[in-house]
N, C-alpha and C positions, 0 to 999 in steps of 0.2 A: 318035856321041854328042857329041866335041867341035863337028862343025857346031849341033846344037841348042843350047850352051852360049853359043858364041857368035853363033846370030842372036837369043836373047831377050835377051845381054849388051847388044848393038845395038841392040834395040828399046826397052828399060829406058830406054838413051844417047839416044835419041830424044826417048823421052816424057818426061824428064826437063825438057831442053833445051824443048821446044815447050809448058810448062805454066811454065815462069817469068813473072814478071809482067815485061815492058818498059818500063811507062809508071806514072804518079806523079798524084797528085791532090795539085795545090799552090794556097795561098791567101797573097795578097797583104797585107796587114796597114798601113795609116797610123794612124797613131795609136793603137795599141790596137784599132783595128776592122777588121776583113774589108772589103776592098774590093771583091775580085776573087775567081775560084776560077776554076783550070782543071782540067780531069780531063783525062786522056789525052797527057798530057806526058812524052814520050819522052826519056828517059834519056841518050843520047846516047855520050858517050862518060867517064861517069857511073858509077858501080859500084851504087851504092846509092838511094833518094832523099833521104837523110838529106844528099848530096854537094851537092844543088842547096840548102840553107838557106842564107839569108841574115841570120836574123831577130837584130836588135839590141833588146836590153830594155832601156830606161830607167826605170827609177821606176815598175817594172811595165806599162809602156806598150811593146807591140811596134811593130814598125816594117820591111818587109822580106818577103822569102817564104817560105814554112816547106813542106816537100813530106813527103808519108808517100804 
C-alpha cells in the first residue's frame, strides 16, 4: 500500500512539474505603440514573467517591454 502512495505521489510531482508554462509572450512598446512581440521567451533565470517588465509610463505613454 505504501508503494502505491508513493509512486502516484511521484507521478502528481511529475505532472505537475511538466505542465508549468516556461516561456512568456512579451511586447516591446515606443512611444505608447507595440513595436515588437515575441512569444516563446524563456524565462531564464526569472521566476515569474511579470520579473522580465521593463515598462516606464509617462503622460500615459508606455515605453519599454511588458511580458504576461
Amino acid at each position: 500500500m505504501k508503494k502505491i502512495v508513493l509512486a502516484l505521489a511521484v507521478v502528481a510531482t511529475v505532472a505537475c512539474f511538466s505542465s508549468c508554462k516556461k516561456t512568456c509572450t512579451c511586447k516591446t512598446y515606443l512611444l505608447g505603440q507595440v513595436t515588437a512581440t515575441a512569444e516563446d521567451v524563456e524565462l531564464g533565470d526569472n521566476d515569474k514573467c511579470s520579473d522580465m517588465n521593463t515598462v516606464v509610463t509617462v503622460e500615459n505613454t508606455k515605453n519599454g517591454m511588458e511580458c504576461e
